[in-house]
C-alpha positions as CSV (number, residue, x, y, z in Angstrom):
1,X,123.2,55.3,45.0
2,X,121.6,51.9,45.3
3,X,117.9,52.7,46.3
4,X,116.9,48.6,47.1
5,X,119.6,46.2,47.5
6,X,117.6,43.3,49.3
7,X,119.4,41.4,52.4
8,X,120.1,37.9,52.2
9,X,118.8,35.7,54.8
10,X,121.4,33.5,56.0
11,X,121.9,31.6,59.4
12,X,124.9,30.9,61.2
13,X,126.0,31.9,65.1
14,X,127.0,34.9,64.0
15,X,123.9,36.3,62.4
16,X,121.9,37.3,65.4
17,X,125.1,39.3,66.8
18,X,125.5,41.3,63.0
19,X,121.6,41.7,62.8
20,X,121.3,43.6,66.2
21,X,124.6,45.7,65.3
22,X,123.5,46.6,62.2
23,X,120.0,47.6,63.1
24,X,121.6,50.5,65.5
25,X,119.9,53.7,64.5
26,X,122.5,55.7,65.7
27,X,124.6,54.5,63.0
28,X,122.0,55.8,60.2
29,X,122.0,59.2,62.1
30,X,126.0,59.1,62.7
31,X,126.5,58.5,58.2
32,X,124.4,61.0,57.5
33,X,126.2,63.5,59.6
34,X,129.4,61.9,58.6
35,X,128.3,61.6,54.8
36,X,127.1,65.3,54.9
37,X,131.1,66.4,56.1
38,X,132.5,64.4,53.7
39,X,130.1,65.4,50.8
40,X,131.4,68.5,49.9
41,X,135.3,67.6,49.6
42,X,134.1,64.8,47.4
43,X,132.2,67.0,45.1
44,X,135.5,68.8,44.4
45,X,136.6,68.3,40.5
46,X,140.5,68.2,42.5
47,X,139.0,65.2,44.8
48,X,138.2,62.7,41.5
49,X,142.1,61.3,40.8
50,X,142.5,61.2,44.5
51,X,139.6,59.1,45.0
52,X,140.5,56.7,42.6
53,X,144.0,56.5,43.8
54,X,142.5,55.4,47.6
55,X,140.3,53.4,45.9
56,X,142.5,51.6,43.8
57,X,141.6,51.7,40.7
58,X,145.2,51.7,39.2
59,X,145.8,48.5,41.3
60,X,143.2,46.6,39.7
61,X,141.4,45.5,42.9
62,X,140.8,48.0,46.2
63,X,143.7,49.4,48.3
64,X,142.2,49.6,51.6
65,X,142.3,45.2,52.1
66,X,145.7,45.6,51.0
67,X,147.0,48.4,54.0
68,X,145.1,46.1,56.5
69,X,147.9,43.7,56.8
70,X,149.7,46.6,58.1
71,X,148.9,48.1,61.3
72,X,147.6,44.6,62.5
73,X,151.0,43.0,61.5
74,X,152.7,45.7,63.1
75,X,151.2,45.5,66.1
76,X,150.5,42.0,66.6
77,X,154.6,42.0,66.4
78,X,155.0,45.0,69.2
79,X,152.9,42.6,71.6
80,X,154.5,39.5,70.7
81,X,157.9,41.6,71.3
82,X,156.4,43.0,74.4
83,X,155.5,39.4,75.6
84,X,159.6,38.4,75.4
85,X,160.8,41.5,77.3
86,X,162.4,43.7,73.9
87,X,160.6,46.9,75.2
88,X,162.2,49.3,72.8
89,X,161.4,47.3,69.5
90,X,157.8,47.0,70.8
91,X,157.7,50.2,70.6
92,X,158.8,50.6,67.2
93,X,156.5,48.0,65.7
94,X,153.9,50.1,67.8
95,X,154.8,53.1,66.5
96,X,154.9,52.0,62.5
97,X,151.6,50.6,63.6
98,X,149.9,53.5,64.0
99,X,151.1,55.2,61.4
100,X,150.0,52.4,58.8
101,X,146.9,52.8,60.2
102,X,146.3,56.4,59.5
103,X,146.5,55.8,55.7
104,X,144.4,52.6,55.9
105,X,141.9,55.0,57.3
106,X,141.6,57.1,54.7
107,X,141.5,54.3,52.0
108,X,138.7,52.7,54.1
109,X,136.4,55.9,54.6
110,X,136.6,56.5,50.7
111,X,135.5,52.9,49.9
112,X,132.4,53.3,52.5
113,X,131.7,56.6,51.2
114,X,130.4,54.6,48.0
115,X,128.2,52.2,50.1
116,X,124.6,51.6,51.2
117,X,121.9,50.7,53.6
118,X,123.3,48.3,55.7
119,X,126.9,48.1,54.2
120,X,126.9,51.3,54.6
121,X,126.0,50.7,58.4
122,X,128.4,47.9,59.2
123,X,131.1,49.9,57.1
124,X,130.9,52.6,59.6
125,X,131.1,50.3,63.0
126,X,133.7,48.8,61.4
127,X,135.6,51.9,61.1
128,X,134.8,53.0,64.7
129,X,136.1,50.3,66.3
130,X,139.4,50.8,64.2
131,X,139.2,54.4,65.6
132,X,139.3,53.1,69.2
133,X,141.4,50.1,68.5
134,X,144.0,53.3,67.0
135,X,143.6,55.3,70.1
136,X,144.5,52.7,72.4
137,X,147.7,51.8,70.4
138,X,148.2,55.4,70.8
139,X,147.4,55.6,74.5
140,X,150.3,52.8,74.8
141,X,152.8,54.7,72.9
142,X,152.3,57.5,75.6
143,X,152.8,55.0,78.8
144,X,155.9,54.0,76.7
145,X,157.2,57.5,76.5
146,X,156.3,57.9,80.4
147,X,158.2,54.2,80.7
148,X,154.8,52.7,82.4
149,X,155.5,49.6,80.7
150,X,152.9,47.3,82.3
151,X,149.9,49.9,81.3
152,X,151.6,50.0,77.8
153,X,151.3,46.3,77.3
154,X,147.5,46.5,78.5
155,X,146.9,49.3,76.2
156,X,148.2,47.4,73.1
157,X,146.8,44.4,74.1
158,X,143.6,45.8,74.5
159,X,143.9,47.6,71.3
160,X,145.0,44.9,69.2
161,X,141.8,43.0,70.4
162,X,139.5,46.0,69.4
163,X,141.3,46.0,66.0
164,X,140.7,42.1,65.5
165,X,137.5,42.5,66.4
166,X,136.9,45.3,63.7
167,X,138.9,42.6,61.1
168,X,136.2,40.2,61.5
169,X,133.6,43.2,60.5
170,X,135.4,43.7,57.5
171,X,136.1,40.2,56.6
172,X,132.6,40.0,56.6
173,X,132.1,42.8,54.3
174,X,133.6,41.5,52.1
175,X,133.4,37.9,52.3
176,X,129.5,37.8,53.3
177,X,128.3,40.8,51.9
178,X,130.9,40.7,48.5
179,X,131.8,44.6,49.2
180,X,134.8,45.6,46.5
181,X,134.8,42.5,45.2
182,X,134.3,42.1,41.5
183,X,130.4,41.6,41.2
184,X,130.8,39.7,37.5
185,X,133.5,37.6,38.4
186,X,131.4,34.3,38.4
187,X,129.4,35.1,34.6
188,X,130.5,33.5,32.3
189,X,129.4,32.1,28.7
190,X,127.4,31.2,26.7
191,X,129.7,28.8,24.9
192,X,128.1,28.9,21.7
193,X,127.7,32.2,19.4
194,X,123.9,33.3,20.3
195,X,121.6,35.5,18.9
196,X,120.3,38.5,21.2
197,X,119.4,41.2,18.3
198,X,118.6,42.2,15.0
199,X,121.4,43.9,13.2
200,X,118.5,46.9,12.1
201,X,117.8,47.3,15.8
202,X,121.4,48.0,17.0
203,X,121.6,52.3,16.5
204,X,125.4,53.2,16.4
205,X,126.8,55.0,19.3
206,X,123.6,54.1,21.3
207,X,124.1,51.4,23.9
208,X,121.6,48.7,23.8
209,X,120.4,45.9,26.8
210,X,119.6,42.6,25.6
211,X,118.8,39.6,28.0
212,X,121.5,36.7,27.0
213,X,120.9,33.4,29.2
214,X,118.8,34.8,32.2
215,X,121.5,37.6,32.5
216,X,121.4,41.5,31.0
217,X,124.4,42.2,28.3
218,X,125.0,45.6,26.8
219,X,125.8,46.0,23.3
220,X,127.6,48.9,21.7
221,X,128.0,49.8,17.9
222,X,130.9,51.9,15.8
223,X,130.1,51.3,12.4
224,X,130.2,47.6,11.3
225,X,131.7,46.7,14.7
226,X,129.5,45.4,17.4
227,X,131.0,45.5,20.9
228,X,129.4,43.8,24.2
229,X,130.1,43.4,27.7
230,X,127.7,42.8,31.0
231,X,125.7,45.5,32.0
232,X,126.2,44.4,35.9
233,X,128.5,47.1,37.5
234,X,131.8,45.6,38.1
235,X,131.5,47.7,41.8
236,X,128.3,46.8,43.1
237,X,125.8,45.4,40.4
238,X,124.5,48.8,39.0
239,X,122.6,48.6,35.7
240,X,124.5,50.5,33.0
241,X,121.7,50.8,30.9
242,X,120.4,53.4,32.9
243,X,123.3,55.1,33.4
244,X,124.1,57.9,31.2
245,X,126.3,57.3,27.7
246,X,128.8,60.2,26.2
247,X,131.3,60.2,24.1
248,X,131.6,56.1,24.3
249,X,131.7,55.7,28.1
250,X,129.3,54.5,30.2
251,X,128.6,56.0,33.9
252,X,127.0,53.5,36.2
253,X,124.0,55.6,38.1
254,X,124.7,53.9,41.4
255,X,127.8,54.8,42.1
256,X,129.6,56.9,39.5
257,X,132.0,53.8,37.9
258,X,132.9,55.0,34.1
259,X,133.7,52.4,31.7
260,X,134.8,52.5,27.7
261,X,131.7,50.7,26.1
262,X,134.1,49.4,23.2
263,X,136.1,47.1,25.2
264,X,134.4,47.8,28.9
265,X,138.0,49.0,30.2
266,X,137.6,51.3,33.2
267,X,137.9,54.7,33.1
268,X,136.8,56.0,36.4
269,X,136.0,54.6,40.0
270,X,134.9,53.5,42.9
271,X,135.0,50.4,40.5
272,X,138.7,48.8,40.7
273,X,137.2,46.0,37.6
274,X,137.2,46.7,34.3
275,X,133.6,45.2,32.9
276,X,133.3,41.4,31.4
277,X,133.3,41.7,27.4
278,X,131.8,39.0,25.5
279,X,132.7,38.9,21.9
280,X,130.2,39.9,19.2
281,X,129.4,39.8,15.8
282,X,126.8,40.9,13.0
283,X,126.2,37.3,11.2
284,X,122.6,36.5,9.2
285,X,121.1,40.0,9.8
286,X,121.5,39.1,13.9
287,X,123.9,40.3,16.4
288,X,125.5,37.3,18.1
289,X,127.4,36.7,21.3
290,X,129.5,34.8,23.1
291,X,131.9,34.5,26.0
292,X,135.7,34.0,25.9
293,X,137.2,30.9,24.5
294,X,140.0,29.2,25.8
């Protein structure tokens, strides 16, 4: 896990509101006794292809932003239909709702189980208020079967609002606090090949840091090839140098992310990225890189 990950101090009208909510304590004590559930299923060997399926790493980016269209489609529909008097397909929409929700759920506890400190707070009111904003939907479903319909449209109303409200969380998750997004996305360069190493210095099969530009690269040898790509955890900024290195993969120590030190392909999540490469070469006794061209 990620032992320090300083917060940014930004100001806007929404940061006194999201300081005071994620300060709670009950939220540290409430992941802890969640994370201590949880913990055991995850250490399962059976639980790893399942967790990178919910995570998304055969997608390419994470699952769980994807299913979030879902339910709130779905039921922003049912209200709408609700609103021009077609009852029955309300219902429906409400139904499918529901249902979408469930599996966004699961996608969404398995990203936060991979979060921290305040993420890792936020992450978990923003799953409660889902919870709620679920069991109203499914409170209205009930008054639809017992054909209350005016408590049914409060219900979903009601529960559509909680759910928006836990949208915005998210949104800010990952939008202000860049959580599953790809964490070298903006690197880039240098332009120019670059020295970072002498040739001699470079051990095959031993992964090496080297400090390109103000930014940490690791570089990776098989024979006479030379391999690099950015040491920054594609998931969440781990450095990979301090992670453990078998058999040419690379674990990240925060989180558990594998990836391939040859070309930085991903082999294992909560990462959904593959790592930047930078292309490399042995010229003049130096090891030289540079990023992509064209």
């Amino acid at each position: 896990m990620d032992p320090a990950r300083p917060a940014t101090m930004q100001e806007g009208w929404q940061s006194p509101l999201l300081d005071a909510l994620e300060q709670q304590p009950w939220l540290d004590k409430a992941g802890n006794y969640l994370t201590e559930l949880l913990q055991p299923l995850l250490d399962l060997p059976e639980a790893r292809p399942i967790k990178d399926f919910l995570h998304g790493t055969w997608l390419g980016h994470s699952l769980h932003p994807v299913l979030t269209d879902l339910p709130i489609g779905f039921w922003s529909g049912s209200l709408l239909l609700d609103l021009v008097g077609a009852g029955r397909s309300a219902g429906v929409l409400s139904a499918a709702g529901s249902a979408a929700a469930v599996a966004t759920a699961v996608t969404g506890v398995t990203d936060w189980t991979v979060t921290d400190g305040r993420e890792k707070r936020l992450g978990l009111l923003h799953g409660l208020l889902n919870v709620a904003g679920l069991g109203l939907q499914l409170a209205s479903l009930q008054a639809r079967l017992g054909r209350r319909r005016l408590r049914a449209v409060s219900l979903s109303a009601a529960g559509l609002t909680v759910s928006t409200a836990a949208a915005w969380l998210g949104g800010e998750l990952v939008f202000g606090r860049g959580i599953s997004v790809n964490h070298d996305a903006w690197t880039a360069g240098p332009e120019k090949w670059t020295p970072v190493l002498d040739d001699s210095d470079l051990v095959d099969g031993a992964p090496r840091k080297v400090e390109v530009e103000g930014r940490a690269v690791l570089l990776y040898r098989e024979g006479p090839r030379v391999f690099a790509m950015e040491n920054a955890c594609a998931h969440a900024g781990g450095p990979l140098d301090e992670g453990e290195a078998r058999d040419g993969v690379v674990t990240c120590p925060w989180h558990g992310s594998q990836f391939r030190l040859r070309d930085g392909a991903l082999v294992r999540g909560p990462s959904t990225f593959s790592q930047l490469r930078l292309q490399a070469r042995i010229a003049k006794g130096q090891v030289e890189v540079r990023g992509r061209q064209g």
